[in-house]
C-alpha positions as CSV (number, residue, x, y, z in Angstrom):
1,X,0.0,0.0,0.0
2,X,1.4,3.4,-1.0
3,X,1.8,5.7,2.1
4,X,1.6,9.8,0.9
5,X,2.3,12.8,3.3
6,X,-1.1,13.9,3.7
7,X,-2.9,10.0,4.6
8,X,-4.6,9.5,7.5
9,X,-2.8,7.8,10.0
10,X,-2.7,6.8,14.1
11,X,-0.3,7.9,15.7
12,X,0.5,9.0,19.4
13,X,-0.3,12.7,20.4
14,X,2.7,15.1,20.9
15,X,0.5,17.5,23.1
16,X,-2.8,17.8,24.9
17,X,-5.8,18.9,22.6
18,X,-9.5,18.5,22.1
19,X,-11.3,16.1,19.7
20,X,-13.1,18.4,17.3
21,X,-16.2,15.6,16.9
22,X,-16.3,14.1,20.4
23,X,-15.3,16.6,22.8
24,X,-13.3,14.3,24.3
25,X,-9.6,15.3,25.9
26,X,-6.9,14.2,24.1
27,X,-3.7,13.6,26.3
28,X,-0.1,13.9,25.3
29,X,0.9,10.2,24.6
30,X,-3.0,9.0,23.7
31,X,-3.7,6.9,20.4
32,X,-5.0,9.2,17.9
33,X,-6.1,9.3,14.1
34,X,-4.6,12.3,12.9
35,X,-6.0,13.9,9.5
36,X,-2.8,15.9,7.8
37,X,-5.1,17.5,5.4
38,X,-7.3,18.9,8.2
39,X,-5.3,19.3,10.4
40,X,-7.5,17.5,13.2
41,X,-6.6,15.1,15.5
42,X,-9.5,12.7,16.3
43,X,-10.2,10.7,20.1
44,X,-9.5,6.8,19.1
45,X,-13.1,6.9,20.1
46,X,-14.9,8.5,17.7
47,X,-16.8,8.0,14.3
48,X,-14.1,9.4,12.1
49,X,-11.6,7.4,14.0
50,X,-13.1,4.3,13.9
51,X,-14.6,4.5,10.0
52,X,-11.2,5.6,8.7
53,X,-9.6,2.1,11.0
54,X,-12.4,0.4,9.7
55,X,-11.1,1.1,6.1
56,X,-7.5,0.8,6.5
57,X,-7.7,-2.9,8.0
58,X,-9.6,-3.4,4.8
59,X,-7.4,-2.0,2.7
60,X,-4.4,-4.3,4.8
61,X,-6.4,-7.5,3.9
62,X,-6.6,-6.5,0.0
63,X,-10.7,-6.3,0.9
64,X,-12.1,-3.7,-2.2
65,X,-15.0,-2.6,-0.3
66,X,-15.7,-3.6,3.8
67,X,-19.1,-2.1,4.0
68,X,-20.9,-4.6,1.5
């Protein structure tokens, strides 16, 4: 799989934010999905988080579509 500069990926935060969908706190050192083109870090917990996991772990299995 091809990895660009501005892909989605997890990551561990580097300082304490917000989650712009959830509300949630974000801690420095908590599992995040950060967004590069956004520039939004989302909680592990919420929607964006978990469709955008939901996709790469299809994408790692060589799955074309994981909603069908």
């Amino acid at each position: 799989m091809s990895r660009y500069t501005q892909d989605p990926r997890t990551m561990r935060a580097k300082f304490d934010s917000m989650c712009p969908e959830t509300g949630k706190a974000i801690r420095k050192g908590d599992e995040i999905v950060y967004f590069p083109r956004e520039r939004k870090a989302y909680h592990i917990d919420s929607e964006s988080a978990r469709a955008w996991l939901s996709q790469a772990n299809a994408d790692a299995m060589c799955l074309g579509d994981a909603n069908w």
